[in-house]
N, C-alpha and C positions, 0 to 999 in steps of 0.2 A: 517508396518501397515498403509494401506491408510487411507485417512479420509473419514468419514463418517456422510454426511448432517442431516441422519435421526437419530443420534444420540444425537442431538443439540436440545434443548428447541427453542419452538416458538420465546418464551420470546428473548434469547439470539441469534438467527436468525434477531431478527425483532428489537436488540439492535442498539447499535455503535458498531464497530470494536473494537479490543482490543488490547492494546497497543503489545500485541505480536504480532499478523497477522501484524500493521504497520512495526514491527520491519522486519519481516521474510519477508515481500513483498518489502522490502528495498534492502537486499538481493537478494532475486528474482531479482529484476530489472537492478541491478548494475553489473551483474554477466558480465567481457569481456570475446571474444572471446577464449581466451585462460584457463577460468576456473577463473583467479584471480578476487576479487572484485574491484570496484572502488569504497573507503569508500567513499569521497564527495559525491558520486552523491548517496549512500547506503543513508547515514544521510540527505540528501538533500529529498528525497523518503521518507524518514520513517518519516521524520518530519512533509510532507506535508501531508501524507494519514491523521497522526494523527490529524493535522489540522482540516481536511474535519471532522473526525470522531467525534472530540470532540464539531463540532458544527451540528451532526445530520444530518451531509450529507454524510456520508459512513455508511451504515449499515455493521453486520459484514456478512451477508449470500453473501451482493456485495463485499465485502473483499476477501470473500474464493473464488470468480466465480473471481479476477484476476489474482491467482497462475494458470489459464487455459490459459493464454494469454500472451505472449512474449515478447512487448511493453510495455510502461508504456502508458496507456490511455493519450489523446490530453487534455485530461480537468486538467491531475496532473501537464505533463508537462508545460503546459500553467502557472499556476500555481507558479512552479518554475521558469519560464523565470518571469517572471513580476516583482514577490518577487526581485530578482537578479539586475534585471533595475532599481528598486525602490532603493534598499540598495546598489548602486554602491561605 
């Protein structure tokens, strides 16, 4: 069963992401080549969207519109490099 946007309250559109979508776009992102995940960079991903989310800057309707895109956005990855540089 695909998902389905117009089934979603405003309300919860126009929220934060939810700690699943972080989870599951962790996933999404990390996925190599070959089908296997690369957990670091999965928990590395999940941790940062939730970041974003739990201070009002990832809504969850912009959560659902990244399982459309293949990448991890320049803004997450940025992100994660920095966090890394910082915590050497």
């Amino acid at each position: 069963m695909a998902y389905d946007a117009t089934k979603v309250s405003e309300e919860t559109l126009n929220g934060s992401a939810t700690p699943g979508q972080c989870k599951a776009l962790g996933f999404h992102f990390s996925k190599k080549a070959d089908g296997k995940i690369d957990w670091t960079k999965k928990s590395r991903v999940s941790a940062t969207l939730w970041s974003f989310a739990s201070k009002g800057k990832l809504s969850y309707e912009e959560a659902s519109l990244l399982f459309e895109v293949k990448k991890l956005p320049k803004v997450y990855a940025d992100s994660i490099k920095a966090y890394l540089a910082k915590n050497k």
